[in-house]
C-alpha positions as CSV (number, residue, x, y, z in Angstrom):
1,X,0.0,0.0,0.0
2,X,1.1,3.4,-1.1
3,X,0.0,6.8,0.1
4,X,1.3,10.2,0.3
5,X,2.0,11.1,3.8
6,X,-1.4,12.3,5.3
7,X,-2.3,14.0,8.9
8,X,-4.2,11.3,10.2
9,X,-3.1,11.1,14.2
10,X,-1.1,7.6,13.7
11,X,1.3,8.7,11.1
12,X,1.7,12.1,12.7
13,X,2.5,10.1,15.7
14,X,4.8,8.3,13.5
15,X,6.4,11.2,11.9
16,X,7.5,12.2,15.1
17,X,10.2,8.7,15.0
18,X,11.3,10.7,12.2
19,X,12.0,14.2,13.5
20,X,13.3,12.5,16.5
21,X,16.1,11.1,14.9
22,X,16.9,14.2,12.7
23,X,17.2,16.1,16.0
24,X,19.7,13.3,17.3
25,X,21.8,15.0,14.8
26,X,20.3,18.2,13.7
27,X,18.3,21.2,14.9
28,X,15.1,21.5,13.0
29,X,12.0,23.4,13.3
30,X,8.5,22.6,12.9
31,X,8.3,24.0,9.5
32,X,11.1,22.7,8.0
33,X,10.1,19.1,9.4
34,X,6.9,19.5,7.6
35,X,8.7,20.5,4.5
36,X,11.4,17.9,4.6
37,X,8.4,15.1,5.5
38,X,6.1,16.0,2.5
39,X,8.9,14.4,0.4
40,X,8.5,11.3,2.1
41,X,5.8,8.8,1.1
42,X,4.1,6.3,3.5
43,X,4.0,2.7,3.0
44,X,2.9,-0.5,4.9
45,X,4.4,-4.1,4.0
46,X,3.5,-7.6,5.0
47,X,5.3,-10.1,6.9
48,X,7.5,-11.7,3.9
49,X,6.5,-9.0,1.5
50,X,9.4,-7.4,-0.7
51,X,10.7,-3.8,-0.5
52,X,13.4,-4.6,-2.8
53,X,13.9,-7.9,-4.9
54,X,17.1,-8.8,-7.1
55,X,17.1,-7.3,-10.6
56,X,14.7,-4.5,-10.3
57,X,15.0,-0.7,-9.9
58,X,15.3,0.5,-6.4
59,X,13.6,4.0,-6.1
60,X,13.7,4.5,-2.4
61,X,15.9,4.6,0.7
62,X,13.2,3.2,3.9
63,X,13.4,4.5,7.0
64,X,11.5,2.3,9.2
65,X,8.9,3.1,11.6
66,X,7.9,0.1,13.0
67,X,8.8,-3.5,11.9
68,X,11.6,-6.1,11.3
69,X,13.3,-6.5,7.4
70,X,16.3,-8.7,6.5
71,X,18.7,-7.7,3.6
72,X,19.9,-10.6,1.3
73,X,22.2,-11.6,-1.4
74,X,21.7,-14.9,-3.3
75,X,25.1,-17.0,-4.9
76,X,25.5,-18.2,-8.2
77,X,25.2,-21.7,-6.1
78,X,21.9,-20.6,-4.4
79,X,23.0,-19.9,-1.2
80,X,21.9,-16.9,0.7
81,X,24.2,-14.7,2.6
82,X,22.4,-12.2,5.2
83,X,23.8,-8.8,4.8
84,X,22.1,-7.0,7.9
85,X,18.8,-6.0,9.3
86,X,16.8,-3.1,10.0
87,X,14.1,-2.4,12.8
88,X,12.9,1.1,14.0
89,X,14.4,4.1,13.7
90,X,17.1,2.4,10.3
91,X,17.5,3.5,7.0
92,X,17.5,0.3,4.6
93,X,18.1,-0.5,1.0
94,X,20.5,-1.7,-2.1
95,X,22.3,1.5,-1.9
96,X,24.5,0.9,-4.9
97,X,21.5,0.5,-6.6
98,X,19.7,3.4,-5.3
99,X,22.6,5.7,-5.9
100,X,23.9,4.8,-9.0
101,X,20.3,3.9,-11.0
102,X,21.3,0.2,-11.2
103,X,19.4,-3.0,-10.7
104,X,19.1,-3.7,-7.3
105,X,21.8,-7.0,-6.5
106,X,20.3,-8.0,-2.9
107,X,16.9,-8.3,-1.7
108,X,15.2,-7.0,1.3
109,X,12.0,-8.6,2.7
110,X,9.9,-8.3,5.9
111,X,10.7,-10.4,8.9
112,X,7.3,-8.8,10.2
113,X,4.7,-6.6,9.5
114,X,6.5,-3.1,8.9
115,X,5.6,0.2,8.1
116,X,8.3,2.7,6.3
117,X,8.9,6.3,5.3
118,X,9.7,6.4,1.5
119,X,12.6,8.5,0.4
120,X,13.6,8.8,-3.3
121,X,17.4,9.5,-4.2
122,X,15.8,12.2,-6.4
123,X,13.8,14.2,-3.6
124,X,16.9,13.5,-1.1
125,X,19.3,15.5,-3.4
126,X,16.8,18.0,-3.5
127,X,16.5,18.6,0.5
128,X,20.2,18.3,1.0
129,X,20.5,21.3,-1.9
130,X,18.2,23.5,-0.5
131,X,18.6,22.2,3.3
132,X,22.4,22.6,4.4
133,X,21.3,20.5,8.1
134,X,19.9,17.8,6.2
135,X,23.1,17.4,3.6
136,X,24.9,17.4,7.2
137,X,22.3,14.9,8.6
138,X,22.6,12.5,5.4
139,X,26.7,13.0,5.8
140,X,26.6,11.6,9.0
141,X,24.4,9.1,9.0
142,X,26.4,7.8,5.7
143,X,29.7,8.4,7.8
144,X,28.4,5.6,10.5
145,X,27.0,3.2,8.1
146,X,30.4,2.8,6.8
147,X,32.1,2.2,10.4
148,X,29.1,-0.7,10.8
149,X,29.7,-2.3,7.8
150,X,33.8,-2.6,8.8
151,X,33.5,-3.5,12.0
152,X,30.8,-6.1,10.8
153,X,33.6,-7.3,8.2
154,X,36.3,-7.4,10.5
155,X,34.3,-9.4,13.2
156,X,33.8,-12.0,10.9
157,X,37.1,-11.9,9.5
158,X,38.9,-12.1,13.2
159,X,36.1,-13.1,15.5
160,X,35.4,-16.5,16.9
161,X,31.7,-18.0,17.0
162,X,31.0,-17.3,20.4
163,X,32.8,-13.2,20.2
164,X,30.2,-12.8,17.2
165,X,27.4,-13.8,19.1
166,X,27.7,-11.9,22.5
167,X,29.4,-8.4,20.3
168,X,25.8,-8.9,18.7
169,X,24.1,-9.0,22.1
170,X,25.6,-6.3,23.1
171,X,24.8,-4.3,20.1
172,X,21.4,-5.4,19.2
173,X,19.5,-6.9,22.5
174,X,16.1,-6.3,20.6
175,X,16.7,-8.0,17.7
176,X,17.5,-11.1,19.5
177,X,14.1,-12.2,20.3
178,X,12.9,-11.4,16.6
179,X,14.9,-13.4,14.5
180,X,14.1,-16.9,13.9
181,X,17.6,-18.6,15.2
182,X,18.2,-19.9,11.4
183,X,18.5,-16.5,10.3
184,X,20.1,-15.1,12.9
185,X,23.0,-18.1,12.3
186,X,23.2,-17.2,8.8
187,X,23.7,-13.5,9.6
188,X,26.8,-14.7,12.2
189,X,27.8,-16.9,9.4
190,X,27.2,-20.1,12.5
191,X,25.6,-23.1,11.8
192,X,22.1,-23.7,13.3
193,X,23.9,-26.5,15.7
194,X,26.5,-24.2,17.5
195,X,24.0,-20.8,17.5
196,X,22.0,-23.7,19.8
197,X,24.8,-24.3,22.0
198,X,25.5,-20.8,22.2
199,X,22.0,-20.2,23.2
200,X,21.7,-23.0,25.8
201,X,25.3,-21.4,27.9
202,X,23.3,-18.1,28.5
């Protein structure tokens, strides 16, 4: 489902997740919230439902308001390798993809019902030209993205079964409860056998 975003109270409620993160980073006043948020279009997804499927245009970077999503890549010999997740209050997509007008490579599907803020690469290089706190915002929410994604390379580079488990404990406690243990395992790069043991010595 697909709408424009509207004033009825629950997504004003929900716009608020929003400005709360902008202000994390940024000041920002009522009126330019409501400017920057009328380039943002609403949607709601079902458990299992695509945002983003291998092969096809990706138009949008989500930020996610409530929900669980999984990103994905598929090998040429089938087997799927979990790139990361996203819950409320992340940005999610193929960002290659979304950037550079190609073909999106992974996919990213709901773990759970989830409802997302729609932003296209288009009206985001609009705000940040006419917005100098939201090219800063985007700046620095690109800056830590990029630490993540190291520090996720290098723990499974250098990290033992058991370090990768608890550093992702420590990092994301609410996410533990969501994912079904065979997807978490993939994520650690585990098998489903020692993610069990690991489990059972908590």
């Amino acid at each position: 489902m697909r709408k424009s975003f509207t004033k009825n109270p629950r997504e004003i409620k929900m716009s608020e997740i929003l400005k709360e993160q902008f202000e994390k980073v940024i000041k920002i006043s009522d009126v330019d919230f409501e400017y920057i948020l009328s380039h943002f279009t609403f949607k709601k997804f079902r458990k299992h439902q695509f945002l983003i499927q291998e092969n096809q245009d990706v138009i949008y970077d989500y930020f996610i308001l409530s929900g669980c999503v999984k990103s994905y890549f598929i090998d040429q010999n089938g087997k799927t390798h979990i790139l990361l997740f996203g819950v409320k209050d992340w940005w999610i997509t193929d960002y290659e993809a979304y950037y550079y007008q190609k073909k999106a490579i992974v996919n990213i599907d709901c773990l759970e019902d989830t409802e997302v803020l729609c932003l296209s690469n288009e009206n985001r290089e609009k705000l940040c030209r006419e917005l100098h706190q939201i090219e800063h915002f985007f700046r620095k929410k690109t800056n830590r993205r990029n630490v993540a994604l190291q520090n996720r390379i290098l723990s499974l580079l250098s990290s033992n079964a058991k370090e990768r488990y608890e550093q992702f404990l420590r990092e994301y406690p609410e996410l533990v409860q969501k994912l079904p243990k065979h997807i978490l395992a993939s994520y650690l790069g585990l098998t489903r056998e020692t993610l069990s043991r690991l489990y059972s010595s908590k």
